[in-house]
C-alpha positions as CSV (number, residue, x, y, z in Angstrom):
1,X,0.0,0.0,0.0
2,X,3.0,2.6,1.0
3,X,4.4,1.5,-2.7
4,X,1.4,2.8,-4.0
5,X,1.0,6.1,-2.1
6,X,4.2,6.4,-3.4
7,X,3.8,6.7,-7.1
8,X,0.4,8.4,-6.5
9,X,2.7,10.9,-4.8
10,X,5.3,11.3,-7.6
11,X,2.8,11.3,-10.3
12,X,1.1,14.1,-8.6
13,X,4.8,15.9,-8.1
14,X,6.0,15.4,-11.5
15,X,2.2,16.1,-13.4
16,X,2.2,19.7,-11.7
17,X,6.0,20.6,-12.4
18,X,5.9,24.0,-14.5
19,X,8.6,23.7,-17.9
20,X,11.6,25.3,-15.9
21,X,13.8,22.8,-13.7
22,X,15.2,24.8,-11.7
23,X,11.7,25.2,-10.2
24,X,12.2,21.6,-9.1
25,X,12.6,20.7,-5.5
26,X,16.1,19.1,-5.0
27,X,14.1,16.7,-2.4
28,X,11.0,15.0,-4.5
29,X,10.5,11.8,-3.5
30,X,10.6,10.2,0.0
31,X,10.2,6.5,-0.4
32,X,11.6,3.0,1.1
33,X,14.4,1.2,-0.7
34,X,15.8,-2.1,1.1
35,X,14.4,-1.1,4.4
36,X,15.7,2.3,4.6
37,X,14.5,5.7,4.2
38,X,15.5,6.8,0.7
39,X,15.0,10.2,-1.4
40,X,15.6,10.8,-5.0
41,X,17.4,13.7,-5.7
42,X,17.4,15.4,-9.2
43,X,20.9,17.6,-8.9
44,X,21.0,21.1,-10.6
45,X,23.9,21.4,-12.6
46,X,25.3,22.3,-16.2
47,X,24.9,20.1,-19.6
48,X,28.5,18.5,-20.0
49,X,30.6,15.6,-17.8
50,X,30.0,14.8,-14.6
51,X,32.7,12.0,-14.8
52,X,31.7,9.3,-17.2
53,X,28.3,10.6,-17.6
54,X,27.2,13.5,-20.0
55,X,24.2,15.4,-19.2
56,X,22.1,17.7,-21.7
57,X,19.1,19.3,-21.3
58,X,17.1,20.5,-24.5
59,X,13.9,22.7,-24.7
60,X,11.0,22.0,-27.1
61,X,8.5,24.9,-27.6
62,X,5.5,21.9,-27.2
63,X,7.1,19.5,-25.2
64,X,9.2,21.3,-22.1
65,X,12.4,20.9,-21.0
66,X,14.3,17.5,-20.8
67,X,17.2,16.7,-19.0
68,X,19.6,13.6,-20.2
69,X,22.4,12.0,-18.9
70,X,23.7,9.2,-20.7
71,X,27.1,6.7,-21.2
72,X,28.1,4.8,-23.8
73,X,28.8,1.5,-23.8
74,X,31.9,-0.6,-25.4
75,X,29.8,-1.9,-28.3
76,X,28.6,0.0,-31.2
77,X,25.3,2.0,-30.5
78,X,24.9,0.9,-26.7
79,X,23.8,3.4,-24.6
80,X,22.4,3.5,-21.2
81,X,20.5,6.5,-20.4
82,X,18.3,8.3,-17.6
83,X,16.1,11.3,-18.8
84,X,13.4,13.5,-16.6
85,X,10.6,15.0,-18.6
86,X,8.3,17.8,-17.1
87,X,5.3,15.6,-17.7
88,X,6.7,12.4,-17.2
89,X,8.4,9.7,-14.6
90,X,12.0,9.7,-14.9
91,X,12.8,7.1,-17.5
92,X,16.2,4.4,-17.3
93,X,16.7,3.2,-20.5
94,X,19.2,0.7,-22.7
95,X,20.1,1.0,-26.4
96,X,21.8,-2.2,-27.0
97,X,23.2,-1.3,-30.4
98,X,20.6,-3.9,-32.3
99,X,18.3,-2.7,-34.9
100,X,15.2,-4.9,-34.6
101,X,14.9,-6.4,-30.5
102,X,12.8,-9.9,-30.8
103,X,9.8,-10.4,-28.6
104,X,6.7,-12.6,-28.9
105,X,3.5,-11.8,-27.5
106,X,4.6,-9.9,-24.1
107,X,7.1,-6.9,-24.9
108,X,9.4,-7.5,-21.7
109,X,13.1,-8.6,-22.1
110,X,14.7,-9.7,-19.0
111,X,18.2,-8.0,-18.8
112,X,21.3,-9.3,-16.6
113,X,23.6,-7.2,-14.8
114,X,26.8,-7.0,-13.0
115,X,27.8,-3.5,-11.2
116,X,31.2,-3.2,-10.4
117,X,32.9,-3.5,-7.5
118,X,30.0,-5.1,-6.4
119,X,30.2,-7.9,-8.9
120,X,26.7,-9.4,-8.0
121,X,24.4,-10.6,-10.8
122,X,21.0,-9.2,-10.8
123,X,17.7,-9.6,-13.4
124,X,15.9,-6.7,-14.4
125,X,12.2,-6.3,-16.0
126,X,12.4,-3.8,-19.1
127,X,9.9,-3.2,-21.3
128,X,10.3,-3.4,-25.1
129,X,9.8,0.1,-26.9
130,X,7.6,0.6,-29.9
131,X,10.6,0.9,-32.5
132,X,12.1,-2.6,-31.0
133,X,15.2,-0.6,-30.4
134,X,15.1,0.5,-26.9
135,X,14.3,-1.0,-23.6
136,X,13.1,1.1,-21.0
137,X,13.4,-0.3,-17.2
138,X,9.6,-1.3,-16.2
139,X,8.4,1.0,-13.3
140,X,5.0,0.6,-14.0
141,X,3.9,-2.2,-10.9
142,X,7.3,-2.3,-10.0
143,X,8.3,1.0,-8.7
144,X,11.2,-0.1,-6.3
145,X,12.9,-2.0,-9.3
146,X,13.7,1.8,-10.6
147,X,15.1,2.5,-6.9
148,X,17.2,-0.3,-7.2
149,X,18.8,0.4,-10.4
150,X,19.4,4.4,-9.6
151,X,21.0,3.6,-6.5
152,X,23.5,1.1,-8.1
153,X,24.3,3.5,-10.9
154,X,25.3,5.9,-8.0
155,X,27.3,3.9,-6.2
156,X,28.7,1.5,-8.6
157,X,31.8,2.0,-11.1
158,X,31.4,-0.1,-14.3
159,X,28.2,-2.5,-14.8
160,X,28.0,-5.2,-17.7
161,X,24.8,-5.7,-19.2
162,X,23.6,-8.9,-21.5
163,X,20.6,-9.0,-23.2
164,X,18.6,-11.7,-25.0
165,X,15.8,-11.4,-27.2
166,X,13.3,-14.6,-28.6
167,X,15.4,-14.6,-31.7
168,X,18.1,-15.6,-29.5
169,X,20.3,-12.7,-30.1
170,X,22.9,-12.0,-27.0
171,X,24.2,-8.8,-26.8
172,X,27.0,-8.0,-23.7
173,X,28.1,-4.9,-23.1
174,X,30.1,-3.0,-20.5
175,X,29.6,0.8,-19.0
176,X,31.7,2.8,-17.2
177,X,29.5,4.4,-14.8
178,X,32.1,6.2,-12.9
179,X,30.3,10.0,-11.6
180,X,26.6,10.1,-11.7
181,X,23.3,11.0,-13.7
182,X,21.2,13.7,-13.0
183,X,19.1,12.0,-10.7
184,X,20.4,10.4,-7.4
185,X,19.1,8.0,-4.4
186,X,20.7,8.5,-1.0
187,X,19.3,7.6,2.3
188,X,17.7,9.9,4.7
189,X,20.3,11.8,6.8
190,X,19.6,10.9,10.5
191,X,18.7,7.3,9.7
């Protein structure tokens, strides 16, 4: 039930945001994450490198303001990124460099991970994109899931990331997530 309250909450936060970010609250989100008190932070800072990340922020005269921070992976076209949108959840997603992504009749790709130093595996649900060449990390009934996978990006230095779709194409690739993206998880001070 607190899950839920949760995203009614940031629904409600990001739904009302006006198109300027730095109208943005630093603090937005107060949620639980592994039996801690957790907040995600979106950080207010200049487009360019914030170590291996890049961040830009572009303007659209219908759609708002964006902000994107994104690393490239060691394969042609893969690219894991994290954008904000005024109207929108914040969005983790994966180009993994193919063209045309397999699926049958459910569009979600189960993705494997190692972060570095950390060196455990772990499974993640993404959802397969309309143009079959983009999975985005599924939030939808999983809310924590997106928690999870912010916090690691923080913490973490490099991550490998493998792929499979139902035409049996594997695709591995490795990031170096050194820095941070725009947005952050960190536990309550006081805690």
């Amino acid at each position: 039930m607190k899950k839920f309250v949760v995203l009614i909450l940031w629904s409600i936060v990001l739904s009302g945001l006006s198109g300027c970010f730095n109208s943005i609250p630093t603090e937005f989100l107060e949620t639980q994450l592994s039996g801690e008190a957790s907040k995600v932070s979106l950080l207010t800072r200049s487009d360019g490198q914030n170590g291996a990340w890049t961040q830009k922020t572009e303007t659209d005269e219908f759609d708002g303001k964006s902000v994107m921070s994104y690393v490239l992976g060691d394969k042609d076209g893969s690219k894991l990124f994290v954008w904000t949108h005024k109207a929108s959840d914040s969005q983790i997603s994966l180009h993994n460099g193919d063209n045309h992504i397999c699926t049958k009749l459910n569009k979600i790709q189960y993705v494997r991970t190692i972060f570095y130093p950390e060196a455990k595996e772990f499974r993640w649900a993404f959802d397969l994109s309309t143009t079959k060449k983009q999975l985005d990390l599924r939030t939808s009934d999983i809310y924590p899931q997106k928690l999870e996978f912010l916090k690691r990006l923080e913490s973490q230095d490099a991550v490998s990331i493998r792929t499979e779709d139902t035409c049996g194409t594997v695709i591995t690739m490795k990031f170096n997530i050194k820095g941070s993206p725009h947005i952050v998880v960190s536990p309550e001070s006081g805690q």
